[in-house]
C-alpha positions, 0 to 999 in steps of 0.5 A: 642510126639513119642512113641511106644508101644510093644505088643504080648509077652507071655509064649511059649514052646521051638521050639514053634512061636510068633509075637510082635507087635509095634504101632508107635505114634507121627511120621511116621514110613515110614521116621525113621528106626526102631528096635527091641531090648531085654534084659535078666535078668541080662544082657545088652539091645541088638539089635536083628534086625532093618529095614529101612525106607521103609522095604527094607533093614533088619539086624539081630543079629547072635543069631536070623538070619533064625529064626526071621522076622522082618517087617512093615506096614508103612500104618498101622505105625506098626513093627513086630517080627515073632519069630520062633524056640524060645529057653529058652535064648530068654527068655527077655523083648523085646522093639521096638525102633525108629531112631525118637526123640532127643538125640544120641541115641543106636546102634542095631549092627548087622551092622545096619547103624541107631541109635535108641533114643525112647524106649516102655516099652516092652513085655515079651517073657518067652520061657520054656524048 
């Protein structure tokens, strides 16, 4: 069965750094893109950034490109998030999510090219003023 799990989200202060972790489960994370999506309180879920099969080739959303790396291991079948300069309003639960699964799926934006059909339940990241 796939599935993914987040780990990694924390309290941190303004200006301040953290790495979310995925652990991928029930497929290979070298054959399926993979993303990284949050969601704030009272609003929508929205992709922050996805990353092919290989590593190669990434896209991020304009609210976090030059201050969030995402990457994978895909011997270890992990996804990073390297988050740096956090603000108050990336303050949410973050979710990794894979192209793996069935159904249509959710578009990351960002002009990333996949779509993206199984969730984990997600990490909080609370970033303080």
């Amino acid at each position: 069965q796939v599935g993914v799990v987040e780990s990694g989200g924390t309290l941190v202060e303004a200006g301040g750094s953290l790495n979310l972790s995925c652990k991928a489960s029930g497929f290979h994370s070298a054959s399926y893109a993979m993303a990284w999506f949050r969601q704030a309180p009272g609003k929508d879920r929205v992709g922050v950034a996805c990353i092919n099969l290989s590593g190669a080739q990434v896209y991020y959303a304009d609210f976090v490109r030059g201050r969030f790396t995402i990457s994978k291991d895909n011997n270890k079948n992990l996804l990073f998030l390297q988050m740096s300069g956090l603000k108050p309003e990336d303050t949410g639960m973050y979710y990794c999510a894979t192209e793996a699964g069935p159904g249509p799926g959710r578009s990351a934006g960002g002009g990333c090219p996949y779509r993206f059909r199984v969730w984990g339940q997600g990490t909080q990241v609370t970033v303080s003023t």
